[in-house]
DRENDO-1510 file (C-alpha; in Angstrom, 1 decimal, always signed):
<recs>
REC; n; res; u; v; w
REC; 1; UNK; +1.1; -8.4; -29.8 .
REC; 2; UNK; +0.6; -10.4; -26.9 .
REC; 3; UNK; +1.1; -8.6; -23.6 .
REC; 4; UNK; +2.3; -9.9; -20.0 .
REC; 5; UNK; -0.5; -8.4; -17.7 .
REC; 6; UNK; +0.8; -7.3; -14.1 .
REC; 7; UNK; -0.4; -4.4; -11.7 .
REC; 8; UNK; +2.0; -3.3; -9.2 .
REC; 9; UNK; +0.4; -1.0; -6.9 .
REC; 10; UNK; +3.7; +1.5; -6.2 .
REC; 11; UNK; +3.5; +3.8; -2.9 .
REC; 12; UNK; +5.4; +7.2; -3.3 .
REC; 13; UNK; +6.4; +8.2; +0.1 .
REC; 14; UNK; +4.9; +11.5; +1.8 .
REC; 15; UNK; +5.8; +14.2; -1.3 .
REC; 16; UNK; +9.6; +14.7; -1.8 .
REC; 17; UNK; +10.7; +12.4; -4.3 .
REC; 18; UNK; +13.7; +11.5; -2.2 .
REC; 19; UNK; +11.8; +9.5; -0.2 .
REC; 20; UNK; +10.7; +7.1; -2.6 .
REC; 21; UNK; +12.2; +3.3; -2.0 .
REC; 22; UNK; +14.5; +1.9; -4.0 .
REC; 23; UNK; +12.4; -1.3; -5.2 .
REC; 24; UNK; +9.5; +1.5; -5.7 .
REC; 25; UNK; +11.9; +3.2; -8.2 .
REC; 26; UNK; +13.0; -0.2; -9.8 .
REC; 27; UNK; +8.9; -0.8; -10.1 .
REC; 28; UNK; +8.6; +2.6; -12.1 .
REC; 29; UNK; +11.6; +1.7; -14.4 .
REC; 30; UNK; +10.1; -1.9; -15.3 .
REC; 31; UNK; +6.8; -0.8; -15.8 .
REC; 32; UNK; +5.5; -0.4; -19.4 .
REC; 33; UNK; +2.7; +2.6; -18.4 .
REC; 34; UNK; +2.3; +4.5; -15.0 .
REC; 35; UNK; -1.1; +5.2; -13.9 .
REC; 36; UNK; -1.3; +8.6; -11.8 .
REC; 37; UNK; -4.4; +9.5; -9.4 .
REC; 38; UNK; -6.4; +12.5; -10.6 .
REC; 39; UNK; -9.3; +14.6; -8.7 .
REC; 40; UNK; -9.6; +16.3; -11.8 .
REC; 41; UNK; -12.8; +15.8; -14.1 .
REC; 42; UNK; -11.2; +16.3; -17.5 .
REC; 43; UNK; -8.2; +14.2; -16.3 .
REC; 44; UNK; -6.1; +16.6; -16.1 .
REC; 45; UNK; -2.4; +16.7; -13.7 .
REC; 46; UNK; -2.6; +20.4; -13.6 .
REC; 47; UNK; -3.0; +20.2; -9.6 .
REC; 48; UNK; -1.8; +16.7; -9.0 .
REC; 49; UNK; +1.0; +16.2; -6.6 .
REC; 50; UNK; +1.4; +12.7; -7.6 .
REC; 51; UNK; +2.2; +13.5; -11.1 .
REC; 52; UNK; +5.0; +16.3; -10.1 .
REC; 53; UNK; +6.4; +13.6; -8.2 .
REC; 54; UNK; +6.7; +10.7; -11.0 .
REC; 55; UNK; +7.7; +13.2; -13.6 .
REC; 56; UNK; +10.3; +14.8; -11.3 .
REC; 57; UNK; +11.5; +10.8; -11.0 .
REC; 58; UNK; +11.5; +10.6; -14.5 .
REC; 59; UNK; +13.6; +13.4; -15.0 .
REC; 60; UNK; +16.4; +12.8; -12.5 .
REC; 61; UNK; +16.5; +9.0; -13.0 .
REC; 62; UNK; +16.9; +9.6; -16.8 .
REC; 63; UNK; +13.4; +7.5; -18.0 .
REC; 64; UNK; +10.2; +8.1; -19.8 .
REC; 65; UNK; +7.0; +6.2; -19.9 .
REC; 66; UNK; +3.8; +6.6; -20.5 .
REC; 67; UNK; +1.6; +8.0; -18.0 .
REC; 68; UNK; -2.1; +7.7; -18.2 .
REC; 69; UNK; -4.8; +9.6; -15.5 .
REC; 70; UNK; -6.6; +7.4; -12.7 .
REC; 71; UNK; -10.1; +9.6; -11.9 .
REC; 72; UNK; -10.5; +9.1; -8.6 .
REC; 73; UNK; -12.8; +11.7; -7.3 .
REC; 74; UNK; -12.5; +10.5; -4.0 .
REC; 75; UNK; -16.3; +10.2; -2.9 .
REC; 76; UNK; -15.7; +6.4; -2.1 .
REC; 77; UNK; -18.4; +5.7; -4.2 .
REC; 78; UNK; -18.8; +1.6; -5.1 .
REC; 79; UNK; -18.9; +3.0; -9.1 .
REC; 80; UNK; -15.9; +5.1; -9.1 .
REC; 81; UNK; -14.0; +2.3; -7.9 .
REC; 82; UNK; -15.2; +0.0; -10.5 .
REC; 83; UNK; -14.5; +2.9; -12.8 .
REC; 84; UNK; -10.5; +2.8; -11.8 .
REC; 85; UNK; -10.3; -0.7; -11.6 .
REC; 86; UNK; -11.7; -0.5; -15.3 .
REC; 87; UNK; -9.1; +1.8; -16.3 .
REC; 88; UNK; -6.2; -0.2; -14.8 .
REC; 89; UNK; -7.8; -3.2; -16.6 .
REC; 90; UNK; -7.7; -1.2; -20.0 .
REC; 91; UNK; -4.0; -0.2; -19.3 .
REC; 92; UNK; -2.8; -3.7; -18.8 .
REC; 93; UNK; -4.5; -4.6; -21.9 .
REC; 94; UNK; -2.6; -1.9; -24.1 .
REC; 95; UNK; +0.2; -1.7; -22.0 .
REC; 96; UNK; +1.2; -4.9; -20.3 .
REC; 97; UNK; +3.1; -4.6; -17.1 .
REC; 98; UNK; +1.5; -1.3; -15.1 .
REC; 99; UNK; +2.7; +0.7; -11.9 .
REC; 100; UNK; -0.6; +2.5; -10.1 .
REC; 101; UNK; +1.2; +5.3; -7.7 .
REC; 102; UNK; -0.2; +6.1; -4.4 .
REC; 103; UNK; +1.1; +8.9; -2.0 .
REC; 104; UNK; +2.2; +7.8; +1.0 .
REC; 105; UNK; +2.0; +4.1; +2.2 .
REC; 106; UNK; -0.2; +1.9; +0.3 .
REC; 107; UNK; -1.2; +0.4; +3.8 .
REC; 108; UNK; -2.3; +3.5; +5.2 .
REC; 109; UNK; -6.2; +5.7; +3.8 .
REC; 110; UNK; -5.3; +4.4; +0.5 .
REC; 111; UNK; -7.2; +3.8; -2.7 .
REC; 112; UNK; -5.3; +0.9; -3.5 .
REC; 113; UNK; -7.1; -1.7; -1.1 .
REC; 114; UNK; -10.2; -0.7; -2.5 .
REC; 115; UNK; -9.3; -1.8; -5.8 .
REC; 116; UNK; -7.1; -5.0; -5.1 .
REC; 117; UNK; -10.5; -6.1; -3.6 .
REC; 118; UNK; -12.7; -6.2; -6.5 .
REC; 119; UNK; -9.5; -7.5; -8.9 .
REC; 120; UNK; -9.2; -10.4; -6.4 .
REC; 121; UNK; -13.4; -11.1; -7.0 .
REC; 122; UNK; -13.3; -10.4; -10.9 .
REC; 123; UNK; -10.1; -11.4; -11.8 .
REC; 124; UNK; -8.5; -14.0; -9.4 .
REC; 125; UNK; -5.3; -14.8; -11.6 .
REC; 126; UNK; -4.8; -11.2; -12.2 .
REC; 127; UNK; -5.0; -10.6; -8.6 .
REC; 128; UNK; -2.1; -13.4; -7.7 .
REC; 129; UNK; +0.1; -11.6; -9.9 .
REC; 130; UNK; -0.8; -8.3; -8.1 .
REC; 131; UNK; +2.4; -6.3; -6.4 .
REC; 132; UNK; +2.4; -3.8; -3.6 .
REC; 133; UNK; +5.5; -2.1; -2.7 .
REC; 134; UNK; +5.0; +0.2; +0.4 .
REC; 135; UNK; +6.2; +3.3; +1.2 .
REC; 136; UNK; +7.2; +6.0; +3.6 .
REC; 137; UNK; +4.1; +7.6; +5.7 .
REC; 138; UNK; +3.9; +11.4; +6.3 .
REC; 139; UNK; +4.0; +10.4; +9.9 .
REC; 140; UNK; +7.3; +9.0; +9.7 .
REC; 141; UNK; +8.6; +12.1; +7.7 .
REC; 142; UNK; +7.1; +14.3; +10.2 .
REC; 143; UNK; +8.5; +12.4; +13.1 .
REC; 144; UNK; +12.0; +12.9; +11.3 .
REC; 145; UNK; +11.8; +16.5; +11.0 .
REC; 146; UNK; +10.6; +17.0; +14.0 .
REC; 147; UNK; +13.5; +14.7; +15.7 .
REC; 148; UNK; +11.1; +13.4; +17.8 .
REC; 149; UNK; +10.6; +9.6; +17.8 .
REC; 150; UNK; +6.4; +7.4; +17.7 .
REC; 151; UNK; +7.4; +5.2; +19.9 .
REC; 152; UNK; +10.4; +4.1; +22.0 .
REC; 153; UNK; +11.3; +2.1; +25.2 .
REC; 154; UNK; +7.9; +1.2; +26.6 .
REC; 155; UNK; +6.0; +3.6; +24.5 .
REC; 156; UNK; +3.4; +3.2; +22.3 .
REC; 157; UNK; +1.7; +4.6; +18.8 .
REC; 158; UNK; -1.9; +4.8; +18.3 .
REC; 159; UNK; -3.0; +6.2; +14.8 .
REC; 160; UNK; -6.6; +8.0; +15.3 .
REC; 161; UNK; -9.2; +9.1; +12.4 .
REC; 162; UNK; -10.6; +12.3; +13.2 .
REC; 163; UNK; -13.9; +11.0; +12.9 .
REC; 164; UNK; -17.3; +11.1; +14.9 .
REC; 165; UNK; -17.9; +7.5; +15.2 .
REC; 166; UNK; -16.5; +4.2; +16.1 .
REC; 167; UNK; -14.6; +2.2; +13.7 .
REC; 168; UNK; -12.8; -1.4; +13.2 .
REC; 169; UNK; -9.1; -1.3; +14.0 .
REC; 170; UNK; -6.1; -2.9; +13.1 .
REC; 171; UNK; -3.8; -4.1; +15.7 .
REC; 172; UNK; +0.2; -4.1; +15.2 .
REC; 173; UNK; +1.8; -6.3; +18.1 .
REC; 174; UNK; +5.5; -6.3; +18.3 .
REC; 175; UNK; +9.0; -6.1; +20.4 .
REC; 176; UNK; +8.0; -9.8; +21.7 .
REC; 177; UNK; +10.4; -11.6; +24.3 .
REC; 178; UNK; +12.0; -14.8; +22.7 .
REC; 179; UNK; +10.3; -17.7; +24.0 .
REC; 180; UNK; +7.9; -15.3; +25.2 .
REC; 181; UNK; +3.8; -16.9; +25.3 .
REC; 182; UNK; +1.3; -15.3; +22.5 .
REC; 183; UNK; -1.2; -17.4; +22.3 .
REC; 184; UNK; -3.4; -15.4; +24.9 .
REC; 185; UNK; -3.2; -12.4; +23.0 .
REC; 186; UNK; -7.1; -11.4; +21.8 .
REC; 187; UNK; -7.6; -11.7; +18.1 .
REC; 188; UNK; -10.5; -9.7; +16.9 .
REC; 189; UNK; -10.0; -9.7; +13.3 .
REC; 190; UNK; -7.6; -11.6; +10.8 .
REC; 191; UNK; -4.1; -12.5; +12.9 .
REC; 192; UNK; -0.9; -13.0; +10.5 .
REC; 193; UNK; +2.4; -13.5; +12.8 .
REC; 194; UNK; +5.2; -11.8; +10.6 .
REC; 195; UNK; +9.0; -12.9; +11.5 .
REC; 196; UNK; +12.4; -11.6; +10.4 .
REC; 197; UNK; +10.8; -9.9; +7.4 .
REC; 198; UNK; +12.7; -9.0; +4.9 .
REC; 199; UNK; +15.5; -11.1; +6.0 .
REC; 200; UNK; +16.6; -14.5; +4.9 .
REC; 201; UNK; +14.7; -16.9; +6.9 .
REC; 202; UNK; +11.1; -14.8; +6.2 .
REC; 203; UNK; +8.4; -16.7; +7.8 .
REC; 204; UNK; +4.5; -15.4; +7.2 .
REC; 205; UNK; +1.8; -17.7; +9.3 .
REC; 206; UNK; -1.8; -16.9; +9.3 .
REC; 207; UNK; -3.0; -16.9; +12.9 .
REC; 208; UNK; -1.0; -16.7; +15.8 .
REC; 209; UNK; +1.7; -18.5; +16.8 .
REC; 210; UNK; +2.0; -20.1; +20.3 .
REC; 211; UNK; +5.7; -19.1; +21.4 .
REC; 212; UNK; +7.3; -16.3; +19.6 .
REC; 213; UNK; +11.2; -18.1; +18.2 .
REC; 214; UNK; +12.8; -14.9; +16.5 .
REC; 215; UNK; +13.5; -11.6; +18.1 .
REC; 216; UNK; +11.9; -9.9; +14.7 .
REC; 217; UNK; +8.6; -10.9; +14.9 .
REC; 218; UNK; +6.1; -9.0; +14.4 .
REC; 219; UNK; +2.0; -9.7; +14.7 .
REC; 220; UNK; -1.0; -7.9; +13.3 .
REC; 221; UNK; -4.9; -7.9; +14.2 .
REC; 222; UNK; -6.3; -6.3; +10.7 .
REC; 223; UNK; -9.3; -5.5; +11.0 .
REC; 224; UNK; -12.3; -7.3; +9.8 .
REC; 225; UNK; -13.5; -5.9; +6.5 .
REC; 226; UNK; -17.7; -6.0; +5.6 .
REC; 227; UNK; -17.9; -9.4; +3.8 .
REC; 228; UNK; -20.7; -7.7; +1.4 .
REC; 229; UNK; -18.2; -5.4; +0.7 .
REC; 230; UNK; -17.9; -5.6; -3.5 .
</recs>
């Protein structure tokens, strides 16, 4: 039987399964297999948050399908990468359509970009096809619970590794003046100019644009990845 092959890489939200989007749900409902993340060497879910979390949405949204293990042993190693991207490959092939779930936002420390990578270098078309829904981050649950806000007025959010060395940054510019000039804004890495997203009217541009037109618009700097990156 012939099989339509998608991936849709499906973001969770920070643990409680409340918190999951609606068009993340929808995703898990459509899909014909769920991979789930695993740290565990015999592929086991016996300590995996992630699979509490999909079976729980299972059971309260009143569907089953199969779930198969992801190893991911999280040494960001360029062959355990390869390894998951072979596994998602594999699923697709039995399977057809297939949800990989990430705690979380996709957007934010997550495996996901690492493998979108290599499927856009080894399989181009499958790539295209290629889904991400986002998610809710733990810092936007915490900021919730602590009824505290990020960022408001003239405020500002900074998101900081705790590491002990300099690294490449992404950039989010937004709150813009209409008619407001953008084009002097510094672009270190790969500029995209979002506006009204989500919205009717949903523009994307690569690169900046000169005079911001929309009162949503929004503008990111991501930053540059290594080019001999696999």
């Amino acid at each position: 039987m012939a099989y339509t092959q998608q991936l849709i890489m499906v973001s969770l939200g920070p643990g409680d399964p409340e918190l999951i989007t609606l068009k993340a749900l929808k995703a898990l409902k459509d899909s014909d297999a769920i991979g789930v993340p695993t740290k565990s060497s015999d592929r086991s879910f016996d300590r995996s948050l992630t699979y509490r979390i999909v079976r729980s949405l299972m059971e309260s949204e009143g569907f089953e399908r199969p779930i198969f293990p992801v190893y991911t042993p999280m040494r960001f190693r360029e062959e355990d990468w390869q390894a998951q991207v072979e596994t998602l490959y594999g699923a697709m092939e039995e399977h057809g359509r297939v949800c990989f779930v990430t705690l979380g936002d996709s957007g934010i420390y997550s495996t996901v970009y690492y493998l979108l990578d290599r499927i856009a270098k080894q399989r181009p078309e499958l790539y295209e096809t290629c889904d991400v829904i986002p998610g809710v981050t733990s810092f936007s649950q915490a900021s919730a619970l602590a009824k505290r806000p990020l960022c408001v007025g003239e405020s500002q959010l900074r998101i900081v590794p705790l590491l002990d060395k300099e690294v490449p940054t992404t950039t989010v510019y937004m709150r813009p003046k209409i008619g407001m000039d953008i084009d002097a804004i510094p672009e270190e890495g790969a500029m995209v100019t979002f506006e009204d997203l989500g919205f009717s009217g949903e523009k994307i541009t690569k690169g900046k644009i000169q005079t911001v037109r929309r009162y949503m618009t929004l503008l990111i700097d991501f930053f540059k990845k290594d080019p001999h990156a696999v």
